[in-house]
matplotlib code that plots the C-alpha trace (Angstrom):
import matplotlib.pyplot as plt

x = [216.6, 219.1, 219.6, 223.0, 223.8, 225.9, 224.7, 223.6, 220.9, 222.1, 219.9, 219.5, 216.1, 215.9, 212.5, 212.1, 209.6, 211.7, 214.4, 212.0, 210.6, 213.8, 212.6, 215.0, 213.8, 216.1, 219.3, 221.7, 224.0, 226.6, 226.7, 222.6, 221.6, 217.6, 214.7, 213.3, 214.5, 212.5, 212.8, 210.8, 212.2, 215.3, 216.9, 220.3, 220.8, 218.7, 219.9, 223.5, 225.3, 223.6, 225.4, 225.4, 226.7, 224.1, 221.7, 219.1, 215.8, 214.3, 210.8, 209.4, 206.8, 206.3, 207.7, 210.8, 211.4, 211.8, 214.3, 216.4, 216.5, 216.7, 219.9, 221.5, 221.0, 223.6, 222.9, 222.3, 219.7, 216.4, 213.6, 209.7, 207.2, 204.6, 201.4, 199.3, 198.7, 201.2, 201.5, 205.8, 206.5, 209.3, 209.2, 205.8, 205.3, 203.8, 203.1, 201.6, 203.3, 201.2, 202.8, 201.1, 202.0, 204.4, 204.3, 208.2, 209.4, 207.9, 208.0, 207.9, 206.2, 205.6, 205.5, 202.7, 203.7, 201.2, 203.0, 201.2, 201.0, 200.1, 197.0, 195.6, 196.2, 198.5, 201.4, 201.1, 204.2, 204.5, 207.7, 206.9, 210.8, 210.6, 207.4, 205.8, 202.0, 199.4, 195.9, 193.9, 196.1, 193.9, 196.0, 195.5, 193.9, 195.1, 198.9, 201.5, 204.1, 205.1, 208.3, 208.4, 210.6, 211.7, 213.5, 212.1, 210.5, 212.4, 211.6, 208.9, 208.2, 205.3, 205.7, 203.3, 201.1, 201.9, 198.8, 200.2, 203.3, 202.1, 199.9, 202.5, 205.0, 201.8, 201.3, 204.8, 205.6, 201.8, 202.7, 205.5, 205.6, 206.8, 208.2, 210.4, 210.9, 212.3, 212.1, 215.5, 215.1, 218.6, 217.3, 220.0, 217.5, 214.8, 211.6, 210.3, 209.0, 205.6, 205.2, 207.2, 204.8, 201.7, 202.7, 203.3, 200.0, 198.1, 200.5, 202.2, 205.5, 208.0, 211.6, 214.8, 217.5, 220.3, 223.7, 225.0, 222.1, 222.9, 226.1, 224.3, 223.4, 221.0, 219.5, 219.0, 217.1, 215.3, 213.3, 212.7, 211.3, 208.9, 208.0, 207.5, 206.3, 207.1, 210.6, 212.1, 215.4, 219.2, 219.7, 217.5, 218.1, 215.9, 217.6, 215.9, 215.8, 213.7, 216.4, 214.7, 216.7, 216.5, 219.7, 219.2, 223.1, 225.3, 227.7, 229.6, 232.9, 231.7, 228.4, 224.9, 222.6, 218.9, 217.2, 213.3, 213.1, 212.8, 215.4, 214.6, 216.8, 215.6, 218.8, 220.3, 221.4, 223.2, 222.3, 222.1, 224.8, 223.9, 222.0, 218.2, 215.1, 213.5, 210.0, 209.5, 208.7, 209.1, 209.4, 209.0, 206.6, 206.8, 206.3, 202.8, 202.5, 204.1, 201.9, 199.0, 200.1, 200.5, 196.9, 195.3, 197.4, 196.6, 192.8, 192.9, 195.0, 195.0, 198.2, 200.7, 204.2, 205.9, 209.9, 211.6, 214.1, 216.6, 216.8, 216.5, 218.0, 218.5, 219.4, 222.4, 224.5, 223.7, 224.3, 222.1, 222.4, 220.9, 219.9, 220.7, 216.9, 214.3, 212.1, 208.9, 210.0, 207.7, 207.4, 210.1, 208.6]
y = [84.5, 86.0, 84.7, 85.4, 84.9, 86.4, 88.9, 86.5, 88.2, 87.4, 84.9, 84.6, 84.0, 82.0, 82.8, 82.1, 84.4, 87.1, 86.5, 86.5, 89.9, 91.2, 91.5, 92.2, 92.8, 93.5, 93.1, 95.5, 93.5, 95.9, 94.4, 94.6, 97.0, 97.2, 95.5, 96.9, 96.8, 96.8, 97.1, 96.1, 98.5, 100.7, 98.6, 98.4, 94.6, 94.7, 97.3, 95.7, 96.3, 99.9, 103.0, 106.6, 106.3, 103.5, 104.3, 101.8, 102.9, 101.6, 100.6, 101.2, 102.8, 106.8, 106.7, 104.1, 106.7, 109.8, 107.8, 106.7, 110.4, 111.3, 108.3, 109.2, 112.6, 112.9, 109.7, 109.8, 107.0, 107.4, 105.9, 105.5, 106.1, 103.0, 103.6, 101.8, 98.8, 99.7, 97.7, 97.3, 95.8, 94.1, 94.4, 92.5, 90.7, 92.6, 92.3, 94.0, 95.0, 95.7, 96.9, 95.5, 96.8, 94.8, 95.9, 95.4, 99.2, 102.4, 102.4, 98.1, 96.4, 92.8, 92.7, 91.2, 90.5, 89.3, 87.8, 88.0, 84.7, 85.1, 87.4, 84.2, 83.4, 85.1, 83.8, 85.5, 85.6, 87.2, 88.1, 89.2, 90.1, 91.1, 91.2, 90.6, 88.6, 90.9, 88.7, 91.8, 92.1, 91.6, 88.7, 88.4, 85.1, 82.8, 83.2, 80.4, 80.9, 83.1, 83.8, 84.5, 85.9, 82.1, 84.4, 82.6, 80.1, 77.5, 78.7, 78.7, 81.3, 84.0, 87.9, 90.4, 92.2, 95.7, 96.3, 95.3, 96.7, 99.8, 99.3, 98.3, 101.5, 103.7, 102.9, 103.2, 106.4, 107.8, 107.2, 109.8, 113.0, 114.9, 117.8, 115.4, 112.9, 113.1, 110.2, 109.9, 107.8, 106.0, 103.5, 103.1, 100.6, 101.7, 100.3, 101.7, 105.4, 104.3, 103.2, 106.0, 108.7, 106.8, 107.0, 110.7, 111.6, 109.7, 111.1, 115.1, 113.3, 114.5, 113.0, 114.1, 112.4, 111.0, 112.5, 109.3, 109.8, 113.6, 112.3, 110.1, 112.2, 109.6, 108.2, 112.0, 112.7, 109.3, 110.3, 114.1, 112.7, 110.5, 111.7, 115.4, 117.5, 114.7, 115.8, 118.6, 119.7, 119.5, 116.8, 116.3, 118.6, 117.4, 115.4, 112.5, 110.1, 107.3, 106.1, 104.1, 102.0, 99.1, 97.3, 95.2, 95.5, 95.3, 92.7, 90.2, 88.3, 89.8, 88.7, 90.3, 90.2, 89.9, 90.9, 91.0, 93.9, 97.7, 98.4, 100.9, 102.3, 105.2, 107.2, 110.7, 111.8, 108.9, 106.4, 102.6, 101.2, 97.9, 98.0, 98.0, 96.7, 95.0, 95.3, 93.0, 94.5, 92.3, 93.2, 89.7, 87.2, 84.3, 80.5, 80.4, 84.0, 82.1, 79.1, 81.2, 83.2, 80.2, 79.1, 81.9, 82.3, 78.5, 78.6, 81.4, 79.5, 76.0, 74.8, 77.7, 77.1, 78.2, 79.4, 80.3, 83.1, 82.0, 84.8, 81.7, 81.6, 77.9, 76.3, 74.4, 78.1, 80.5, 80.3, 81.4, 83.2, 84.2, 87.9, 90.3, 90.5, 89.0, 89.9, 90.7, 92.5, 94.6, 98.2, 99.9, 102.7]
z = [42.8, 40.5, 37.0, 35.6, 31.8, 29.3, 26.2, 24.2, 21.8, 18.8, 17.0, 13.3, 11.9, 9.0, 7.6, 3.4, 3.5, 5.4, 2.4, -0.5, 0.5, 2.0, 5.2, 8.7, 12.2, 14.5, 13.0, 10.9, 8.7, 8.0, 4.1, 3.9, 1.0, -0.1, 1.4, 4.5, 8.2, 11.4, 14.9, 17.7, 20.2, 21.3, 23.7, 22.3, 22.3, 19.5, 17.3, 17.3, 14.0, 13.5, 12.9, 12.7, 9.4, 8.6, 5.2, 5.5, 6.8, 9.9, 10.4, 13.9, 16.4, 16.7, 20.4, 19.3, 16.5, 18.7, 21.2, 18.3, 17.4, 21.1, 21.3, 17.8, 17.3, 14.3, 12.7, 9.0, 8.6, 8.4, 10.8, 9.1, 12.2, 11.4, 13.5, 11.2, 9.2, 6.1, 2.6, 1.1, -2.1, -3.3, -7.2, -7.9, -4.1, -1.8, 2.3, 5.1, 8.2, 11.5, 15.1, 17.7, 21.6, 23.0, 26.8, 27.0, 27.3, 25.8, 22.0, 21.7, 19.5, 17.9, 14.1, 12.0, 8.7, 6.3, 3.1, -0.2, -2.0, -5.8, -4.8, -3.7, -0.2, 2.6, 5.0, 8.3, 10.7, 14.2, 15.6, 19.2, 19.8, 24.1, 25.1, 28.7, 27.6, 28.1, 28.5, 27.6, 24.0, 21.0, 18.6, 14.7, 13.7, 10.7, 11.8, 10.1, 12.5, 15.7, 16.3, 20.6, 23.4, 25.2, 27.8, 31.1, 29.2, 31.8, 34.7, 36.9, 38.5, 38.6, 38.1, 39.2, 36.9, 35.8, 38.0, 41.0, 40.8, 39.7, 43.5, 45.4, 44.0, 44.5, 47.8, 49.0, 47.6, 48.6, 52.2, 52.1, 52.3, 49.3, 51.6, 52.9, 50.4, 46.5, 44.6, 42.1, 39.0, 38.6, 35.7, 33.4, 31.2, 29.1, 30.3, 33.4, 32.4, 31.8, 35.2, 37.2, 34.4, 36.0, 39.8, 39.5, 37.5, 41.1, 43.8, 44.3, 43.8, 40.8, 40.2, 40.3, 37.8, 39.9, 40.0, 37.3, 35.1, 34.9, 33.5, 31.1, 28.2, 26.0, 29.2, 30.2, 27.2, 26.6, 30.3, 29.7, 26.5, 28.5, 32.0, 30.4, 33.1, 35.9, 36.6, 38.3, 37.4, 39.0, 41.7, 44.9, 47.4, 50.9, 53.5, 52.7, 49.3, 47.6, 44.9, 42.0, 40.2, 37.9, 38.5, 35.7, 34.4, 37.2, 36.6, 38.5, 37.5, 34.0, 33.5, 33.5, 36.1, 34.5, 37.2, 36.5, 39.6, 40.6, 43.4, 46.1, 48.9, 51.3, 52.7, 52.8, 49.5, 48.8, 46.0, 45.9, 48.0, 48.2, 51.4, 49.0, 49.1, 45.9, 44.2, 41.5, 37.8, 34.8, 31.3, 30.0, 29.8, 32.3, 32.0, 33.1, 30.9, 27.6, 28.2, 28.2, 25.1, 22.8, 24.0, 22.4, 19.3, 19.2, 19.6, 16.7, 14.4, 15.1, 12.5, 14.0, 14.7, 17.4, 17.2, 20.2, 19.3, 21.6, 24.3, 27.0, 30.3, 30.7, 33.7, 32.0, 31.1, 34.5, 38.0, 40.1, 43.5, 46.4, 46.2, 49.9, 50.2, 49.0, 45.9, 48.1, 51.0, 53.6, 52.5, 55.2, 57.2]

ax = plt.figure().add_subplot(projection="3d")
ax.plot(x, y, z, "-o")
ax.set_aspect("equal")
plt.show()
């Protein structure tokens, strides 16, 4: 099925520890002025209120750094690659900040904020912002509370692992041949690359950006950044073509589709025209995948506290629709 909902990432975190050390993660209060800013990843529902002209420095992931720089080429702010465990003080308080992979797009991260008490003792928060659970993820132990993408937290149903839809993508695209066949990417949402980079590297396919993304200048550079040496330039040329696309934004009586899918079509040099085929590929974590993640933070640290931050699509404010075909069709011929 289909889940529509409106944009509605916009939750504020009200964290004492967050103000006491002036802490922000994910948001850009146009009035904020000291403390220290970070960002979980570069999708830009969750860098709302930054702008070129913004001064405060933003705390994030080598590979989120260089598609901020890659998005906002002129901006004047400043972004701090954090690869590592790093220590920030605030006068004579002091924390820790750790990114841990996030497996939601390239570049995401949770954050892992150990808090200082007196030299004594610590506070540990996690703040997972989007994040699809990955049972293979090492968590930090001792946490106080975990702040967690609740996105289908309501629902549920099952996605397939990264595995399997990187087999199922594999396997359709190794059946073709290349001579006949070019794949265009026509992902207009961050968060596929690292699957697409991995299908080329075990097949002779490259891709070709479609004739919309050759208009779209950030998404242009955002994928030459990541599938480096897996494209070939200008638009396909052969007679035949696998479109890739997300369709994660189309919209429909002005709404947002959030559609957890890759969308397929093979045609002549035509793109997605509604006649497609779908191949599910989540970037968030579902129910059974949440349950499972507060199991382990909850073996490790016993007295946690779970926060949802509010991303949920709840059955009370989306319809939900039938899609044209279904989520697990047979691979065409």
């Amino acid at each position: 099925m289909v889940f529509i909902i409106p944009e509605i990432k916009s939750m504020v975190i009200r964290e004492p520890f967050f103000d006491t050390y002036r802490v922000q993660v994910d948001r850009f209060p146009l009035d904020y002025k000291g403390g220290f800013v970070f960002l979980t990843h570069a999708h830009s529902d969750h860098t709302r209120g930054l702008t070129r002209s913004s001064t405060q420095p933003i705390i994030c992931t080598n590979t989120t750094a260089k598609l901020m720089e890659t998005s906002h080429p002129q901006a004047q702010y400043d972004i701090v690659a954090l690869n590592y465990p790093r220590q920030f003080k605030t006068g004579s308080q002091a924390f820790q900040a750790t990114a841990i992979p996030a497996d939601h797009c390239p570049g995401s991260c949770m954050w892992f904020f150990e808090f200082d008490l007196e030299h004594t003792h610590t506070y540990n928060v996690l703040y997972t912002g989007d994040f699809r659970w990955n049972p293979r993820r090492s968590l930090p132990s001792g946490l106080c509370k975990v702040y967690y993408d609740d996105t289908f937290e309501s629902y549920p149903v099952s996605f397939p692992s990264y595995q399997n839809t990187y087999t199922q993508l594999l396997n359709f695209l190794d059946s073709r041949d290349p001579s006949q066949f070019r794949p265009w990417i026509d992902c207009r949402i961050l968060g596929i690359e690292t699957l697409l980079r991995a299908v080329s590297k075990a097949t002779s396919f490259k891709y070709c950006l479609s004739p919309a993304l050759l208009k779209n200048t950030i998404r242009q550079n955002q994928i030459k950044f990541l599938l480096n040496g897996h494209l070939i330039s200008g638009p396909a040329e052969m007679s035949r073509v696998i479109t890739l696309g997300d369709n994660n934004r189309d919209t429909q009586d002005g709404q947002s589709w959030l559609l957890p899918s890759i969308t397929y079509t093979l045609c002549p040099n035509r793109p997605l025209d509604g006649n497609f085929q779908r191949m599910e590929f989540a970037t968030h974590s579902s129910q059974s995948e949440l349950i499972e993640f507060k199991a382990k933070v909850s073996r490790s640290s016993p007295t946690v506290e779970f926060t949802a931050l509010g991303f949920n699509v709840h059955p009370m404010r989306c319809n939900l629709i039938n899609p044209k075909t279904p989520l697990n069709p047979s691979v065409p011929a």
